[in-house]
C-alpha positions as CSV (number, residue, x, y, z in Angstrom):
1,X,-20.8,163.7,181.4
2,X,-17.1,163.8,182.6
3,X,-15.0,165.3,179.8
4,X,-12.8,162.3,179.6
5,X,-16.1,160.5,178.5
6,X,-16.9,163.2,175.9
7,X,-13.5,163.4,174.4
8,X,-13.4,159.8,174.1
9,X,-16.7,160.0,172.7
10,X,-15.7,162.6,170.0
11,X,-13.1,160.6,168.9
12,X,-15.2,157.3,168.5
13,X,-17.6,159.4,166.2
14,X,-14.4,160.4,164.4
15,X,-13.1,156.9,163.9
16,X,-16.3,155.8,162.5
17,X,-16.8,159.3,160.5
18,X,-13.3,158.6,158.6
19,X,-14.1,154.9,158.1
20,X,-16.9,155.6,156.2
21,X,-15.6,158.3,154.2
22,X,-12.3,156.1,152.9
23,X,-14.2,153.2,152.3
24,X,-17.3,154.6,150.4
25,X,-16.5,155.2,146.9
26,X,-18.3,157.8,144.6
27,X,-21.4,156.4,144.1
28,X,-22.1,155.2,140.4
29,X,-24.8,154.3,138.6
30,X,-25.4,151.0,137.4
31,X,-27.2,149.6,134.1
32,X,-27.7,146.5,136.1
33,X,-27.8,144.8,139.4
34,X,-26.5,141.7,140.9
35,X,-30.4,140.7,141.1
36,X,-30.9,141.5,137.6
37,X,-27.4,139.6,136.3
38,X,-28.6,136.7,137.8
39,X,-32.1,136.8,136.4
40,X,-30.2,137.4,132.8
41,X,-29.3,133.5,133.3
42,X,-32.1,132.7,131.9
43,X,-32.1,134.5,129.0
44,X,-31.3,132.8,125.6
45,X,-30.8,134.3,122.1
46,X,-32.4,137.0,121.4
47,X,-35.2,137.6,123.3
48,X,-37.0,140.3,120.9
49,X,-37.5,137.7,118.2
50,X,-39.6,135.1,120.5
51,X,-42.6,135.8,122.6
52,X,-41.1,135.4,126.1
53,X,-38.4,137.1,127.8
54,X,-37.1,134.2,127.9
55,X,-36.6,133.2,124.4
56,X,-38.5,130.6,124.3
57,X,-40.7,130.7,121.1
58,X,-44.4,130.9,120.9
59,X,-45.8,129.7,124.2
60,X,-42.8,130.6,126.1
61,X,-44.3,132.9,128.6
62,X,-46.5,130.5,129.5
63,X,-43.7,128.2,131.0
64,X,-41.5,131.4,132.3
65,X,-44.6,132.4,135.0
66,X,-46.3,129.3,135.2
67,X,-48.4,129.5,138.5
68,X,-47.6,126.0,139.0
69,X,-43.6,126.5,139.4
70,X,-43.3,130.1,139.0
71,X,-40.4,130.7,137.4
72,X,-39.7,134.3,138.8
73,X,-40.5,132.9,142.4
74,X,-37.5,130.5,141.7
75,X,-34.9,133.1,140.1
76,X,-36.5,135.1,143.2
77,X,-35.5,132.4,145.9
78,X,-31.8,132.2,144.2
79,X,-31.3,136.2,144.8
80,X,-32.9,136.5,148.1
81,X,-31.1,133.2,149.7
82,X,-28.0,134.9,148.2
83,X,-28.7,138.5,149.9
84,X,-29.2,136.1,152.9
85,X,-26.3,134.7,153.0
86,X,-24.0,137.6,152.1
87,X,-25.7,139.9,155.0
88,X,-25.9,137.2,157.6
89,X,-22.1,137.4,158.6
90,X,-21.3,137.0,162.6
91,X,-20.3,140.4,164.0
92,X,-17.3,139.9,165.9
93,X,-17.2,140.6,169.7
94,X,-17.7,144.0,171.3
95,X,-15.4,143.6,174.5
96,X,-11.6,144.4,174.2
97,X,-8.6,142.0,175.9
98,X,-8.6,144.2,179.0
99,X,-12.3,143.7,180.6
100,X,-13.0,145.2,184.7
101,X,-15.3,144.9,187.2
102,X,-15.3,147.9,189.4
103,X,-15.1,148.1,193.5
104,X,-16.6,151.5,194.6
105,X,-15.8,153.0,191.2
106,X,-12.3,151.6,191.2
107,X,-11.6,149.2,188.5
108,X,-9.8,145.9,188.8
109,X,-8.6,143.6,186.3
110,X,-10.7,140.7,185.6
111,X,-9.9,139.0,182.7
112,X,-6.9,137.1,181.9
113,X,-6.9,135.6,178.2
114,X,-8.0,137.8,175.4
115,X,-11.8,137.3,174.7
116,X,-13.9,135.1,172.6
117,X,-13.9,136.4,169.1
118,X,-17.8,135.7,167.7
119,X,-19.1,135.9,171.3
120,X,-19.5,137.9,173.9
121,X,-18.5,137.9,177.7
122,X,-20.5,139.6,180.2
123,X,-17.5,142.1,181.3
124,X,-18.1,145.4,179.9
125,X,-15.3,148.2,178.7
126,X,-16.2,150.9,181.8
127,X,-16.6,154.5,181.4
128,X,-14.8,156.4,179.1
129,X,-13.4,153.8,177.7
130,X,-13.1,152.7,173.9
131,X,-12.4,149.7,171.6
132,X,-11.8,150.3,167.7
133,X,-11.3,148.1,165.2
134,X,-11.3,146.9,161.7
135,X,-11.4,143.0,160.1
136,X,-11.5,141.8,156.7
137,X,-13.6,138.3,156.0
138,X,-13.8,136.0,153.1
139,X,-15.6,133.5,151.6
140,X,-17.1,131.9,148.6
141,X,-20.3,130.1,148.7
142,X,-20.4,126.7,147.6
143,X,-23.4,124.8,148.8
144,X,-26.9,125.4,149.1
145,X,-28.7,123.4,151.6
146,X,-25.9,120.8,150.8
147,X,-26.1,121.0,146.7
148,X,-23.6,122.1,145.2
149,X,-23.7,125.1,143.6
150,X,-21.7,123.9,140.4
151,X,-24.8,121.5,139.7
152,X,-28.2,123.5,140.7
153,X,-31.4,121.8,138.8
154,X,-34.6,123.5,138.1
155,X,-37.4,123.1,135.6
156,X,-39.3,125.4,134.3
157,X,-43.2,124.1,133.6
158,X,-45.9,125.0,131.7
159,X,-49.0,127.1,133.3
160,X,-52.4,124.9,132.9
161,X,-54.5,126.0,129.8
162,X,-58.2,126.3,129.7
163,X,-60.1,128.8,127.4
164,X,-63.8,128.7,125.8
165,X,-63.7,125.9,123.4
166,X,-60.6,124.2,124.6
167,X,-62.0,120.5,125.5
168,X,-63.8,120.5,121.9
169,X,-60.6,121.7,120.2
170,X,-58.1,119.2,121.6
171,X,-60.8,116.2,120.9
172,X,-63.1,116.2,124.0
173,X,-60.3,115.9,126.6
174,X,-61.0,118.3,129.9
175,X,-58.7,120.8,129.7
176,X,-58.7,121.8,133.4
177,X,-56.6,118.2,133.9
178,X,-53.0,119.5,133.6
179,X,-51.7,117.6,130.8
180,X,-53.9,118.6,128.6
181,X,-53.3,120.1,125.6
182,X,-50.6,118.1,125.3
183,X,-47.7,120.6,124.8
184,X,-48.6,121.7,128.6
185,X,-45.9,118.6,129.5
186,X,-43.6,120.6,127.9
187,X,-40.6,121.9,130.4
188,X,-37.4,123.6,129.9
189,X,-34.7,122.1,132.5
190,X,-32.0,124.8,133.8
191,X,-28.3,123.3,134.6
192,X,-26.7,126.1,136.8
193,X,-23.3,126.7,138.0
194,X,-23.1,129.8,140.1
195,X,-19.7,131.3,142.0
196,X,-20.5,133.9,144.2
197,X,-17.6,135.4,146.2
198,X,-17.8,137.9,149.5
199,X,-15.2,140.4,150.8
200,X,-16.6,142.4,154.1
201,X,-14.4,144.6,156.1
202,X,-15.7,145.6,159.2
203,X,-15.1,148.9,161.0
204,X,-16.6,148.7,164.3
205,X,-16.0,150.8,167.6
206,X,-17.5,150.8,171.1
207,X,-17.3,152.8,174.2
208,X,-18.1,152.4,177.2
209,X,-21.2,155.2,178.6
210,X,-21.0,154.2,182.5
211,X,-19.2,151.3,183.8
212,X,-22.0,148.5,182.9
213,X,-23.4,149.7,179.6
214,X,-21.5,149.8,176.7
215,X,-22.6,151.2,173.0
216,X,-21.4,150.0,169.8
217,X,-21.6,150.9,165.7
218,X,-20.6,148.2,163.1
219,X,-19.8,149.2,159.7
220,X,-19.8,146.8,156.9
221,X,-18.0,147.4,153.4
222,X,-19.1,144.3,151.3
223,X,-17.3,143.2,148.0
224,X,-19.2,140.9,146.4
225,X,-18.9,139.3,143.0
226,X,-21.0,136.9,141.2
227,X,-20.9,135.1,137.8
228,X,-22.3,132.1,136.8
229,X,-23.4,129.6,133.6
230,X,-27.3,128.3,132.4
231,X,-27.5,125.1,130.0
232,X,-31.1,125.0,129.5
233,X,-32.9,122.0,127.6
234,X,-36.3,122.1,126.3
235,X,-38.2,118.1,127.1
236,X,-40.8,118.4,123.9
237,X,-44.0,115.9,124.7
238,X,-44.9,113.8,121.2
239,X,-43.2,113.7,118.1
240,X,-45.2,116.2,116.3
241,X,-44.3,119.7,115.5
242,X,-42.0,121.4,118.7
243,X,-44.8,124.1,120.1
244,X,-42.1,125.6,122.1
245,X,-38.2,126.3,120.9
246,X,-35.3,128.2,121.2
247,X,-34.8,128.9,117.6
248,X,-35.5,127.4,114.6
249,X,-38.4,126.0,113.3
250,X,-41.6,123.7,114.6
251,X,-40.5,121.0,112.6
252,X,-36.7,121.9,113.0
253,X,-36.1,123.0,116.3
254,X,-33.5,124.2,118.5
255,X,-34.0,122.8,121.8
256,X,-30.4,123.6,123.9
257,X,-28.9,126.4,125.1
258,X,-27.0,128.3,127.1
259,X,-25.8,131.3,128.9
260,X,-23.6,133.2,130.8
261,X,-23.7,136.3,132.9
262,X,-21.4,137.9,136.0
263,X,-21.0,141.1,137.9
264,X,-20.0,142.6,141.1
265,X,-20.6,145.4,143.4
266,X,-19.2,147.1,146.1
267,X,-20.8,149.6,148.9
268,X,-22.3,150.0,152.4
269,X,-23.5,146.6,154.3
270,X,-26.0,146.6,156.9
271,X,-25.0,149.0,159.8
272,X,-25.6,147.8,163.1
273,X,-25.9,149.4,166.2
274,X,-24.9,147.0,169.6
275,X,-25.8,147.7,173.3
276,X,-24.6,145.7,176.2
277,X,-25.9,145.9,179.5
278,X,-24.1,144.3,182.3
279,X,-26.4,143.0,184.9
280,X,-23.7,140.8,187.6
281,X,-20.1,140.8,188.0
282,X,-17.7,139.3,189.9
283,X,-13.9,138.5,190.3
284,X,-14.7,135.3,188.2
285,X,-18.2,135.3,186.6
286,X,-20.4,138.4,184.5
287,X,-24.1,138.1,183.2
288,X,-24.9,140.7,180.5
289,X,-27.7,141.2,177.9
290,X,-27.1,142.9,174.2
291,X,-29.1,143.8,171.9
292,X,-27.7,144.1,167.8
293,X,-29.9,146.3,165.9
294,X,-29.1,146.3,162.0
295,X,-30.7,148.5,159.5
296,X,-31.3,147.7,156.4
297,X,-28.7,150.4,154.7
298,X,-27.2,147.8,152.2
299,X,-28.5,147.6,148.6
300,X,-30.4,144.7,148.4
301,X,-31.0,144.5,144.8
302,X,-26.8,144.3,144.9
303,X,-26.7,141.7,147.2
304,X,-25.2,144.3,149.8
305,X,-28.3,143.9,152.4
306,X,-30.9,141.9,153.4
307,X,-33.5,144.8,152.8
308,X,-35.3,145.1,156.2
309,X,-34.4,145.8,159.9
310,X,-33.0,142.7,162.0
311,X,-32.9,142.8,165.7
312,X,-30.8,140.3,167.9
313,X,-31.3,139.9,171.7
314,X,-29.7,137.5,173.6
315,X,-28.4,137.1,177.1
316,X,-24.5,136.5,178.2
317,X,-23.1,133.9,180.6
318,X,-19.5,134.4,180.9
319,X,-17.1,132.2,183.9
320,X,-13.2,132.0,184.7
321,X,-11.7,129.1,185.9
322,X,-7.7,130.4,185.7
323,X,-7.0,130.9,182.0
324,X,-9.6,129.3,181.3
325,X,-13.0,131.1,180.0
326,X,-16.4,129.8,179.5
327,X,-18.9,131.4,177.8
328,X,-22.5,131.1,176.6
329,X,-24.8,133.6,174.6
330,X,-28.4,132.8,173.7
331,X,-31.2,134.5,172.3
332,X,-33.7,135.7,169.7
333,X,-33.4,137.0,166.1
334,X,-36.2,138.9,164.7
335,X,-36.6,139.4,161.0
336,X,-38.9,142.4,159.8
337,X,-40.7,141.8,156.7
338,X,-42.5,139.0,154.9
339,X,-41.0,135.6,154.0
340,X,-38.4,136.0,157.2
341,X,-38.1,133.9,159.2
342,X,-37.3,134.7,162.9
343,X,-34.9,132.1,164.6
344,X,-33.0,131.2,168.1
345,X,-29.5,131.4,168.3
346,X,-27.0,130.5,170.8
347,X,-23.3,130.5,170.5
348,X,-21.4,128.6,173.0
349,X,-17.5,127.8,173.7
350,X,-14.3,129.3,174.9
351,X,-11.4,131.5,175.1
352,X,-8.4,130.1,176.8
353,X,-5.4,132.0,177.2
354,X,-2.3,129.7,175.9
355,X,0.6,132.1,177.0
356,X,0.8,135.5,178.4
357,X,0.4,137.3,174.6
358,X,-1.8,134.1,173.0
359,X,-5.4,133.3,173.6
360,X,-7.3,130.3,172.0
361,X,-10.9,131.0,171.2
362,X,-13.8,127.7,169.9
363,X,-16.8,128.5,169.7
364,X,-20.2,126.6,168.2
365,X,-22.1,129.4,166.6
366,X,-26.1,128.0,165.6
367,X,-28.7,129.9,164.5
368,X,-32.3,127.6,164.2
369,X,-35.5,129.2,162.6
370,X,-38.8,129.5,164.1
371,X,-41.9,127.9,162.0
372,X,-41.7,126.0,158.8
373,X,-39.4,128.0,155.8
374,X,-41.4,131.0,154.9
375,X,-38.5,131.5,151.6
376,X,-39.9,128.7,149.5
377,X,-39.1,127.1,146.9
378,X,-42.0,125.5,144.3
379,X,-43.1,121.9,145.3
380,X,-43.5,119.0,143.1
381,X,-46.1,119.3,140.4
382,X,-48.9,116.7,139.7
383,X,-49.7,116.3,135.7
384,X,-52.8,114.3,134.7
385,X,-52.3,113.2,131.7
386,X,-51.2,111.4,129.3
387,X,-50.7,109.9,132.7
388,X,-50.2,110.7,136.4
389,X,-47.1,111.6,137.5
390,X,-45.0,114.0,139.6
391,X,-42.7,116.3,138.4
392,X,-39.6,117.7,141.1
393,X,-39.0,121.6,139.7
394,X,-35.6,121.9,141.8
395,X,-32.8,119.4,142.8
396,X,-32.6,121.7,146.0
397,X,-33.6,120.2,148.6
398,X,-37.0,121.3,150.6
399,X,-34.8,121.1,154.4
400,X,-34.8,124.1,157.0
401,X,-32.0,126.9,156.8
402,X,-30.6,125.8,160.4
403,X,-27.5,127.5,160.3
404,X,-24.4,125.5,162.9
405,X,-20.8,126.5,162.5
406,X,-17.6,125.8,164.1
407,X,-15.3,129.1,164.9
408,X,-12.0,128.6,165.7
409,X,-9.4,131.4,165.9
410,X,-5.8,132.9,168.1
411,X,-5.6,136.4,169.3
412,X,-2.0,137.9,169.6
413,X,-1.6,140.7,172.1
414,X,1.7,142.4,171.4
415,X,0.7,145.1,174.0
416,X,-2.0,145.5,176.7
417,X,-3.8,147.7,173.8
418,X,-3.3,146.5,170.8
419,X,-5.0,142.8,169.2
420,X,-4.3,140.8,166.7
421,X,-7.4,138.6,165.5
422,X,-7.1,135.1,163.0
423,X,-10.4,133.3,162.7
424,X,-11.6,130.4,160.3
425,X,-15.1,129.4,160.3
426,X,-16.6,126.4,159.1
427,X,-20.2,125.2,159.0
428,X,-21.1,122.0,160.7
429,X,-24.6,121.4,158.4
430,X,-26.4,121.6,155.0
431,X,-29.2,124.5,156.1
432,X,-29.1,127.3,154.3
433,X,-26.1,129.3,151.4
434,X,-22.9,127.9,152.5
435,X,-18.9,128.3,152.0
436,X,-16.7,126.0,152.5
437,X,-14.8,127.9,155.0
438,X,-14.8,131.3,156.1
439,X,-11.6,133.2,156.9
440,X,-11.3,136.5,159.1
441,X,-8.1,138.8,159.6
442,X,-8.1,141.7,162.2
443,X,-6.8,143.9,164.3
444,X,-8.2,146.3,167.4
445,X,-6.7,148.7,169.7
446,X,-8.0,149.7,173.4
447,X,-8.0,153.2,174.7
């Protein structure tokens, strides 16, 4: 290695050494986690004077983990498509303003605007040299899978009873219908208004190791900060005594309430670690794979991480026609761990340079998963009696987390080396934990 290379090299470990240590806080212990507050939603009264941790009285626990709905499977769905959500922000590109190709080691100017912004061209830095930067994004969710997240429904049922001597106790009926006893079509229904706000700044650097392969490290700091409210109603079948109650008594009982719970943390994201080979270049066109590798160093019980390695391969497509610069990235996304799904992505648009200093990027940014959902939510549950019917558990609705959004953003380039970066996002569908908008500031310097 040429000691250009390894001084440049040096200082890219440095950059990323001192990112980390300004942004990483003391660590602190926590009584509880994001995961945790949002599971205290459904928590009412006091739960040490009823027989479920939910405080519902007597036969409470039998509608918290009924097998039928599963009510921690549900508050389970909430927290993981949240962790989801919060780790699955676009990493922006990995190439700086000033790409080359290079002639018998020489290199030559290629590019003429700046560069997409959440894509990649097929032009890599060339040896020794290095990209740095840092961006801030932000975003509040609003929408999942189209409902909004001021008005999510569930309902909570009750597990199907059957013991020795049930049918002769509840007059001859067959206890293995569900309906009967009767208090099993008893159901506590959950109104839900959740806010959940993100703050990620990235620290990312790359350098180039030879003049087609390029190696990069991504460093998220997440802010994220959740409250949310839980009016909870309990739907009593027959007009005897309530078998199940918030408070008071069977003949007078309390059948509403509510609660409230928030929190936030702050820490270490997923890392990721990017390479790019470049496989063709000419004057006006570059074909590159990469490969994004991201570890699962974020908490995930704090919403920081997704909990489990990710991998991202795609392939890059990159053309100039005068200022203006096509590009197209596809691939694969591979999830580690159960209930992930893997998906496709591709990302396609443009970067078009507007004046010497300004460069316009669009891009459509998809992501589509592979197989049916394997994050579920409960399906509608079939009662017997008194009669047949079906009873929906969720107002979500059962539809695939297909992921498209619409990028659109300016880079300023007051000097050959330095870059300013404005983005907005916005998604183009209903799949999967939405905002509304997402916003990213940055900057990036060349060397």
């Amino acid at each position: 290695m040429c000691p250009s290379t390894a001084r440049t090299m040096r200082r890219s470990v440095l950059l990323v050494c001192l990112a980390v240590a300004v942004a990483v806080p003391p660590s602190t212990a926590q009584a509880q986690r994001l995961r945790d507050r949002i599971a205290q939603l459904f928590l009412f009264g006091d739960p040490s004077t009823s027989s479920s941790p939910g405080g519902v009285h007597q036969h409470g626990s039998h509608i918290i983990t009924a097998p039928d709905l599963s009510g921690a499977a549900a508050i389970g769905f909430l927290g993981s498509t949240m962790a989801n959500a919060v780790a699955n922000i676009p990493i922006g590109a990995t190439t700086s303003g000033e790409t080359f190709r290079f002639e018998g080691g020489i290199p030559i100017s290629t590019a003429t605007s700046a560069g997409p912004i959440f894509a990649e061209r097929g032009q890599t830095l060339g040896r020794g040299r290095m990209l740095a930067g840092l961006n801030r994004s932000s975003f509040r969710f609003t929408s999942l899978r189209g409902k909004p997240m001021s008005d999510i429904g569930l309902a909570f049922l009750h597990e199907n009873v059957d013991y020795p001597g049930c049918d002769a106790e509840h007059g001859g009926k067959d206890c293995t219908q569900y309906g009967v006893p009767g208090y099993e079509n008893d159901l506590t229904r959950f109104s839900l208004d959740l806010d959940l706000a993100v703050d990620v700044t990235t620290f990312y650097t790359t350098i180039g190791i030879t003049n087609r392969i390029d190696f990069g490290i991504v460093i998220p700091m997440q802010q994220v900060a959740f409250q949310g409210t839980n009016a909870a109603q309990i739907e009593i079948h027959g007009n005897g005594p309530a078998t199940h109650y918030f408070a008071g008594t069977p003949s007078n009982p309390v059948l509403q309430a509510s609660s409230a719970s928030r929190g936030r943390a702050f820490g270490v994201g997923d890392v990721a670690a990017r390479l790019k080979v470049n496989a063709f270049s000419t004057e006006n066109s570059a074909v590159a794979l990469i490969a994004d590798a991201r570890f699962p160093t974020g908490d995930v019980d704090d919403l920081l991480g997704l909990g489990h390695f990710v991998l991202r391969s795609q392939a890059i497509i990159s053309s100039r026609f005068g200022a203006f610069s096509p590009h197209l990235n596809t691939g694969f996304l591979y999830r580690a761990g159960e209930a992930r799904n893997h998906a496709f992505m591709a990302t396609a648009g443009f970067d078009h340079l507007l004046s010497p200093k300004v460069t316009l990027a669009l891009d459509l940014v998809s992501e589509f998963q592979v197989g049916g959902d394997l994050l579920q939510l409960p399906g509608a549950v079939t009662f017997d009696a008194p009669f047949r019917r079906l009873v929906n558990p969720t107002s979500i609705p059962d539809i695939r987390d297909d992921l498209v959004n619409g990028s659109v953003g300016l880079k300023f380039a007051p000097t050959r080396s330095f870059m300013l970066v404005t983005n907005a996002m916005v998604p183009l569908n209903a799949g999967g934990m939405r905002a509304a908008y997402t916003w990213t500031l940055g900057v990036e310097y060349a060397f």
